[in-house]
C-alpha positions as CSV (number, residue, x, y, z in Angstrom):
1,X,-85.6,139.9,316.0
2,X,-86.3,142.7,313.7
3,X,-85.5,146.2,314.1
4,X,-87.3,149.0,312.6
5,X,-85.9,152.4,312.0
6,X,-88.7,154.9,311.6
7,X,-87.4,157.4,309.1
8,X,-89.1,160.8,309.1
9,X,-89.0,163.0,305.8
10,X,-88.9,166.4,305.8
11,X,-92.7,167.9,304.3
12,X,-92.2,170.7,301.6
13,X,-94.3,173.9,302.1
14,X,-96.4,174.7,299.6
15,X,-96.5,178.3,298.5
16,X,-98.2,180.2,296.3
17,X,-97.6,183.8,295.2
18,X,-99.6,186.4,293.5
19,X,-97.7,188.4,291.2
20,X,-99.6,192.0,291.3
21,X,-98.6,195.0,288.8
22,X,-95.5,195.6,286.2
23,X,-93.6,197.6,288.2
24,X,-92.8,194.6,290.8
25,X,-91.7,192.9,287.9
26,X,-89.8,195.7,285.6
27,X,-88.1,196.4,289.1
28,X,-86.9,193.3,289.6
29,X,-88.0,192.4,293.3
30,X,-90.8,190.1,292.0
31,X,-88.1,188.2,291.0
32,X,-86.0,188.5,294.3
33,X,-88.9,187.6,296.7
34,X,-89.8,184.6,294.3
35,X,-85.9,183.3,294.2
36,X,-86.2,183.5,298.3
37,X,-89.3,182.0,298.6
38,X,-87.9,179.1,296.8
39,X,-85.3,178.3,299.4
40,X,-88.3,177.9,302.0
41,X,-90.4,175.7,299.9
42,X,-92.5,175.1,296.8
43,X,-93.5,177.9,294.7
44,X,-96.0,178.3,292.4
45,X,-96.8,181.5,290.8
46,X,-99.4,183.2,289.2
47,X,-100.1,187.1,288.0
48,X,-102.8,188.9,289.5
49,X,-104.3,191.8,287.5
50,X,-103.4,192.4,283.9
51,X,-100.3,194.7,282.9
52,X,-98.0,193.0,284.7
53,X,-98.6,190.3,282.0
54,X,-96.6,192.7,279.1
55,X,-93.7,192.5,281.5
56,X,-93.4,189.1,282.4
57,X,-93.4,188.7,278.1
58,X,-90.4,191.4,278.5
59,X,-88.0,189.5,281.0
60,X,-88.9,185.5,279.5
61,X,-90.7,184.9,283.1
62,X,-93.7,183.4,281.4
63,X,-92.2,179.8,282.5
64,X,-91.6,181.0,285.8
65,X,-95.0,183.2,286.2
66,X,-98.5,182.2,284.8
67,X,-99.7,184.0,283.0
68,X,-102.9,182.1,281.1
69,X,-105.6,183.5,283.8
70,X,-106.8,187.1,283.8
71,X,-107.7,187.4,287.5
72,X,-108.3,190.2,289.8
73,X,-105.5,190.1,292.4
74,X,-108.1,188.5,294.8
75,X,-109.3,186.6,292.6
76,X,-105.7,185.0,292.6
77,X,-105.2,184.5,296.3
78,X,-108.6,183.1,296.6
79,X,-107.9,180.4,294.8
80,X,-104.6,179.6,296.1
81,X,-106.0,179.9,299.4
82,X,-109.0,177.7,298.2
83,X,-106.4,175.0,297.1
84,X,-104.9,174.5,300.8
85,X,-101.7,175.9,299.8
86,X,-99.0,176.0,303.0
87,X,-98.4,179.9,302.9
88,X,-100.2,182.7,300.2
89,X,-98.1,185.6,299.4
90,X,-98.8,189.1,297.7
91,X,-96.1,190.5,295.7
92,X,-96.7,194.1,294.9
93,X,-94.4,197.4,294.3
94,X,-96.9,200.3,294.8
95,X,-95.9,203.9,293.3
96,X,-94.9,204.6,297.1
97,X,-95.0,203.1,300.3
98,X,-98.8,204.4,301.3
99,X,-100.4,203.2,298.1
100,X,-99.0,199.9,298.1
101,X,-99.9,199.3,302.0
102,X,-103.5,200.7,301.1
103,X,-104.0,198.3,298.3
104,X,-103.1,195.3,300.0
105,X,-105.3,196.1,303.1
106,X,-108.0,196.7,300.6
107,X,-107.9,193.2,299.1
108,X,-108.2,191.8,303.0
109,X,-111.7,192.0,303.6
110,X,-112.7,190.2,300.2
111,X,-110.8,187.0,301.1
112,X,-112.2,184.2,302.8
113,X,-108.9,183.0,304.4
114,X,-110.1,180.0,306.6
115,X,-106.7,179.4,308.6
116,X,-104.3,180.2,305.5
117,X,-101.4,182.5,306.8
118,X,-101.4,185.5,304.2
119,X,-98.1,187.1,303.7
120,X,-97.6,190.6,302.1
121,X,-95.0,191.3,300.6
122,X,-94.6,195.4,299.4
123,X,-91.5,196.1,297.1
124,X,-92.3,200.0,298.3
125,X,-91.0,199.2,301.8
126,X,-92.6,196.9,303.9
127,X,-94.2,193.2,305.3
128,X,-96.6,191.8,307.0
129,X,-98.9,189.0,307.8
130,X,-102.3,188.2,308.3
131,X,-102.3,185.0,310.7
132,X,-99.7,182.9,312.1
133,X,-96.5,182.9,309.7
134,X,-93.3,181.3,311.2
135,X,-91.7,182.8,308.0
136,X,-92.2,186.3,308.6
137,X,-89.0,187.1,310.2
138,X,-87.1,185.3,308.1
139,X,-88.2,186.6,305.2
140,X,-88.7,190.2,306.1
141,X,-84.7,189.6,307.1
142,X,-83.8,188.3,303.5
143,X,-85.4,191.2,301.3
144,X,-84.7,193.9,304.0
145,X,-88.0,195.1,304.4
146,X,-89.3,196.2,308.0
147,X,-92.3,194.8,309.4
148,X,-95.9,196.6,309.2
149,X,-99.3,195.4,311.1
150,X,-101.7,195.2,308.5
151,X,-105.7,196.4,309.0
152,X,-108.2,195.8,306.6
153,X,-110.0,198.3,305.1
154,X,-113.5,198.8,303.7
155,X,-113.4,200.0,299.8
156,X,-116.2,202.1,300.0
157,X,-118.1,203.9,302.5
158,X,-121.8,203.3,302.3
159,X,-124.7,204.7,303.1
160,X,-128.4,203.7,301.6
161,X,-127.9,204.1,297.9
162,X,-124.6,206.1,298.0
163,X,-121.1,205.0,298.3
164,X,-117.8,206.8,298.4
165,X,-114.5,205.9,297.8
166,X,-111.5,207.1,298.4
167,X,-107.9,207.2,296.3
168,X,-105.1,207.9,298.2
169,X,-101.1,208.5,296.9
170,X,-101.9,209.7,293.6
171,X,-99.7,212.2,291.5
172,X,-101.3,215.4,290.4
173,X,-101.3,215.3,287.0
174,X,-101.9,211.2,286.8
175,X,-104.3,210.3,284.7
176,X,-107.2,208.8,286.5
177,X,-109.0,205.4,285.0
178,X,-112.1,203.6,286.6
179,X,-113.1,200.3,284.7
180,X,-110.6,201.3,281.9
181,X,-112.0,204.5,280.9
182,X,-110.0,207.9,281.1
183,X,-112.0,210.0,283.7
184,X,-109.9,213.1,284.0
185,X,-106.6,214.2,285.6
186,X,-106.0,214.6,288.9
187,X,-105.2,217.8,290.6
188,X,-105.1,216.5,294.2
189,X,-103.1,213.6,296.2
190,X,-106.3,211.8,296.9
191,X,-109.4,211.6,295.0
192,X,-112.8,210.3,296.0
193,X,-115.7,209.1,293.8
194,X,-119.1,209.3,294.8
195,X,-121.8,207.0,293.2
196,X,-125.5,207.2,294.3
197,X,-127.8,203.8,292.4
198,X,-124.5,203.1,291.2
199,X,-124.2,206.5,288.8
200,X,-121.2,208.4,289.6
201,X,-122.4,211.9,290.6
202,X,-119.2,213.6,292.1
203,X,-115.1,213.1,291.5
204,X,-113.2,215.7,293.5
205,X,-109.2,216.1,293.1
206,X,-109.7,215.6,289.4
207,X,-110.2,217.7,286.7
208,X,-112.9,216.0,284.4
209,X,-112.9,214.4,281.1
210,X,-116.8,214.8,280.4
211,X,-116.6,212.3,277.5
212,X,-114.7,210.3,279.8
213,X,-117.4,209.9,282.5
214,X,-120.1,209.5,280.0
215,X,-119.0,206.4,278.6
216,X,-119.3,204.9,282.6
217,X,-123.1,204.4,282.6
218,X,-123.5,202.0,285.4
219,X,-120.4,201.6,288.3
220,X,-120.4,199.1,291.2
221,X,-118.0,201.4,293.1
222,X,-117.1,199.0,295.4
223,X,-115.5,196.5,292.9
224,X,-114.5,199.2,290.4
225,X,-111.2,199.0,288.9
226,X,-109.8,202.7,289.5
227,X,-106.1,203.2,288.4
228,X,-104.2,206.2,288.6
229,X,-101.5,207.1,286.5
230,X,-99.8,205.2,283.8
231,X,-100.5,201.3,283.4
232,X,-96.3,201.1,283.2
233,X,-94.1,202.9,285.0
234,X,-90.7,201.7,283.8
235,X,-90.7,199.6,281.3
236,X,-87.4,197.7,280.1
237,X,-86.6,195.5,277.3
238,X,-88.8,194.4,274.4
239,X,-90.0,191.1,273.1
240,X,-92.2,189.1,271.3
241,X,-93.7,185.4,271.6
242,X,-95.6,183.1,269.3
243,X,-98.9,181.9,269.4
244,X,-101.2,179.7,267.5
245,X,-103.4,182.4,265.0
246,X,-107.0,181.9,264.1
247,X,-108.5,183.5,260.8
248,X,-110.7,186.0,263.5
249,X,-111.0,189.5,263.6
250,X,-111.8,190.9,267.5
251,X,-113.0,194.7,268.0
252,X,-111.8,196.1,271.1
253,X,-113.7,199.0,272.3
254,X,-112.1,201.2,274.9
255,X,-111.4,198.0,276.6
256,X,-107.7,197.8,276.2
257,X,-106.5,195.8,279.2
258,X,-108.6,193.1,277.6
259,X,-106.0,193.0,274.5
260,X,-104.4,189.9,275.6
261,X,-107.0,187.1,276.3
262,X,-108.9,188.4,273.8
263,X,-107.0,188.9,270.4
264,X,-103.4,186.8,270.9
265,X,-104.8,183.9,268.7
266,X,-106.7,186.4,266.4
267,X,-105.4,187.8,263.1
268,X,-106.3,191.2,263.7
269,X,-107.6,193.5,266.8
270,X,-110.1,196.6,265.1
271,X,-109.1,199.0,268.2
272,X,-111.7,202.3,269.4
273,X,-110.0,205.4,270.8
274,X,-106.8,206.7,270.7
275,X,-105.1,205.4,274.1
276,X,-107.1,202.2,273.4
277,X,-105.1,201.8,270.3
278,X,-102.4,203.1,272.1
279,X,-102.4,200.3,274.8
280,X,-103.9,197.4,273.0
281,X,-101.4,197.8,269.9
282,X,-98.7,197.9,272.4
283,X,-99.5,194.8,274.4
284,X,-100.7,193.0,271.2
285,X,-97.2,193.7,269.9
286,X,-95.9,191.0,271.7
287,X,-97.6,188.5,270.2
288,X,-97.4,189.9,266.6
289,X,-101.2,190.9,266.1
290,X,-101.7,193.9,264.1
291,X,-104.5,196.5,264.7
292,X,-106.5,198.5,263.3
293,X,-107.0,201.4,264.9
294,X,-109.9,204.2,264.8
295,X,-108.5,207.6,266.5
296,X,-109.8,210.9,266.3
297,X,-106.5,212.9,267.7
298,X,-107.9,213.3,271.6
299,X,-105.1,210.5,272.9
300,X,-104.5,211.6,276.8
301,X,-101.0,209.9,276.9
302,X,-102.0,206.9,279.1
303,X,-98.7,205.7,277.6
304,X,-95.7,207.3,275.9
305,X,-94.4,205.1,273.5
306,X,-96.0,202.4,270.9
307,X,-95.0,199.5,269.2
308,X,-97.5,198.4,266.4
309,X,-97.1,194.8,264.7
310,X,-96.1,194.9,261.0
311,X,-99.7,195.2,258.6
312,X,-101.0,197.7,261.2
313,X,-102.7,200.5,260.4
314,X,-104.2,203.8,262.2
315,X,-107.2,205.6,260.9
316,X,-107.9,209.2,261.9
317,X,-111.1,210.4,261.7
318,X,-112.6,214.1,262.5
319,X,-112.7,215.0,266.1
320,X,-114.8,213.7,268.4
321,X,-115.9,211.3,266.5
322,X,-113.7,208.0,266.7
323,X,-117.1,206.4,269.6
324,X,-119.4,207.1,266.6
325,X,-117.0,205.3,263.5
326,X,-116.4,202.8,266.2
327,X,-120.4,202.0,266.6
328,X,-120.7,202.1,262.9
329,X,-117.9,199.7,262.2
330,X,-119.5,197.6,265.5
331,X,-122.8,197.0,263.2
332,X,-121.9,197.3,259.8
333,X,-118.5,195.0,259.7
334,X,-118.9,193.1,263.1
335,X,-122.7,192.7,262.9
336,X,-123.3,193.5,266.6
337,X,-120.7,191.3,267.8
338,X,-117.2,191.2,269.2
339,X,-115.8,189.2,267.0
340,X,-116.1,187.7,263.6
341,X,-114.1,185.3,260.9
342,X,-111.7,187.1,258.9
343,X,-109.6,185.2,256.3
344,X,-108.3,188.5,254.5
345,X,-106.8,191.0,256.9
346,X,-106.4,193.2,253.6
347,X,-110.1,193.0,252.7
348,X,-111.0,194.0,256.3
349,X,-109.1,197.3,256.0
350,X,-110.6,198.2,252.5
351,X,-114.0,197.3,254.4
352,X,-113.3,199.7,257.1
353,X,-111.3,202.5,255.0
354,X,-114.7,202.7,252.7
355,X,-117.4,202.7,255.5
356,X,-115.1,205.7,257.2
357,X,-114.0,207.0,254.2
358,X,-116.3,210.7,254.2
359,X,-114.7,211.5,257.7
360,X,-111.3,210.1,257.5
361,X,-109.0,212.6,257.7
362,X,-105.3,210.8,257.7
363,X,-104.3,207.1,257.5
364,X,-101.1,205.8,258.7
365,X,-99.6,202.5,258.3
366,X,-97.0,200.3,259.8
């Protein structure tokens, strides 16, 4: 007679984390929730949101993090949640304890969750969970953190054709960004937007950057992008990575956050607008891609310091005039588009330098 021994293998959670923001990871506790959420299952992780990706480069996470997508935090967890993973977590390390809570109960309402337990994770103080998570405790007893109920939140408030929106835990004196464009400063600890047929019409706690707001011609407030502050808070370390160049020539257009997917195969980012070149030539840095940047002396300070890849150069031009050199240099060199083949990176510059040259006022090279 046989005897049969049924033997019963333990199943591995899946888990997959969202990585939101550079602070979580120049802190360090991205990196301490990740290393305990290994030791409850299998991780995979991914960045949500686009700054965070300079720091991962910093601290040689790029093998631990993925970094390849540029998603919107809820883009992010969608997916994961989409692919049946065991347990989604958020990551995050807001400014303070308020701002990180409010962001994450934000992002609720846009997810789809089916029966996915969603753990948050807040480096400013605090955990929670959305649905059934037999982890919680455990967890929330690892990193210290105490336990918070989460509510979602609506973004805006609407009503007909007008929508408000309100910022909470800002800074007076942050900067203030919606979509990637400098609005003002603010001069309160919460600021709310008001859009009516999606043009913004009223920003109170902020003193305003008309040039700023002129440039946002159309805003969906309810899936804008507003930032406060600088797009780093503590940055550490500095490093650089290789990747496979292409004989192209991108123009980035007060778009910096775009730096990355955009121009780290290229051979050369053309850069609009002093914090632009500020930001892009900082992030493309890491990946050795020189700019060439047009400035006309108005930079805000979005952040303090800059690296710039060897061959760049910096083109001032008279004030208030950097959008209009950057339009001219958009049809004449680029033809209309964003992008165009460039097998000389010296010829481009004597292209540029002679189309600006009645209103250049200093060139700077690195």
């Amino acid at each position: 007679m046989y005897h049969w021994e049924i033997v019963c293998y333990p199943i591995t959670m899946r888990i997959g984390v969202v990585v939101h923001g550079a602070e979580a990871i120049d802190s360090g506790f991205a990196l301490k929730a990740i290393r305990t959420l290994e030791r409850l299952g299998d991780v995979s992780v991914s960045l949500g949101g686009t700054m965070g990706r300079v720091a991962v480069i910093d601290h040689s996470l790029e093998d631990l993090i993925d970094i390849t997508h540029r998603e919107r935090p809820s883009t992010a967890l969608q997916r994961l949640i989409d692919d049946e993973y065991d347990l989604v977590v958020l990551v995050n390390h807001g400014k303070m304890l308020e701002s990180g809570i409010r962001f994450a109960e934000l992002l609720l309402p846009k997810l789809n969750r089916k029966k996915t337990p969603l753990l948050i994770i807040e480096g400013a103080g605090a955990i929670g969970c959305i649905g059934i998570c037999d982890l919680l405790e455990q967890v929330a007893s690892s990193l210290q953190l105490p336990l918070y109920h989460l509510s979602p939140r609506i973004t805006a408030e609407e009503t007909g054709n007008r929508l408000v929106r309100r910022i909470s835990g800002v800074h007076p004196g942050e900067l203030i960004q919606i979509n990637g464009v400098i609005i003002g400063r603010a001069v309160d600890q919460e600021i709310i937007v008001t859009t009516e047929n999606k043009k913004i019409t009223r920003v109170s706690g902020c003193e305003i950057k008309p040039h700023g707001l002129e440039k946002l011609e159309e805003t969906d407030l309810a899936e804008a992008i507003i930032r406060t502050g600088t797009p780093r808070q503590s940055p550490t370390g500095l490093r650089q990575i290789q990747t496979k160049r292409k004989e192209i020539a991108v123009l980035i257009d007060h778009d910096a956050e775009s730096s990355f997917e955009r121009a780290k195969n290229a051979s050369v980012a053309v850069t609009v607008g002093d914090d632009t070149t500020a930001v892009a030539a900082d992030i493309l840095y890491r990946v050795g891609v020189p700019v060439i940047g047009i400035t006309d002396g108005d930079r805000d300070g979005l952040i303090d310091e800059t690296r710039k890849a060897s061959g760049s150069i910096i083109i001032r031009v008279q004030p208030g005039t950097d959008d209009c050199m950057g339009k001219m240099v958009r049809k004449q060199v680029f033809k209309g588009s964003k992008g165009i083949e460039c097998p000389s990176l010296q010829e481009l510059k004597r292209n540029i330098l002679k189309l600006l040259k009645d209103d250049i006022i200093e060139v700077m090279e690195s």
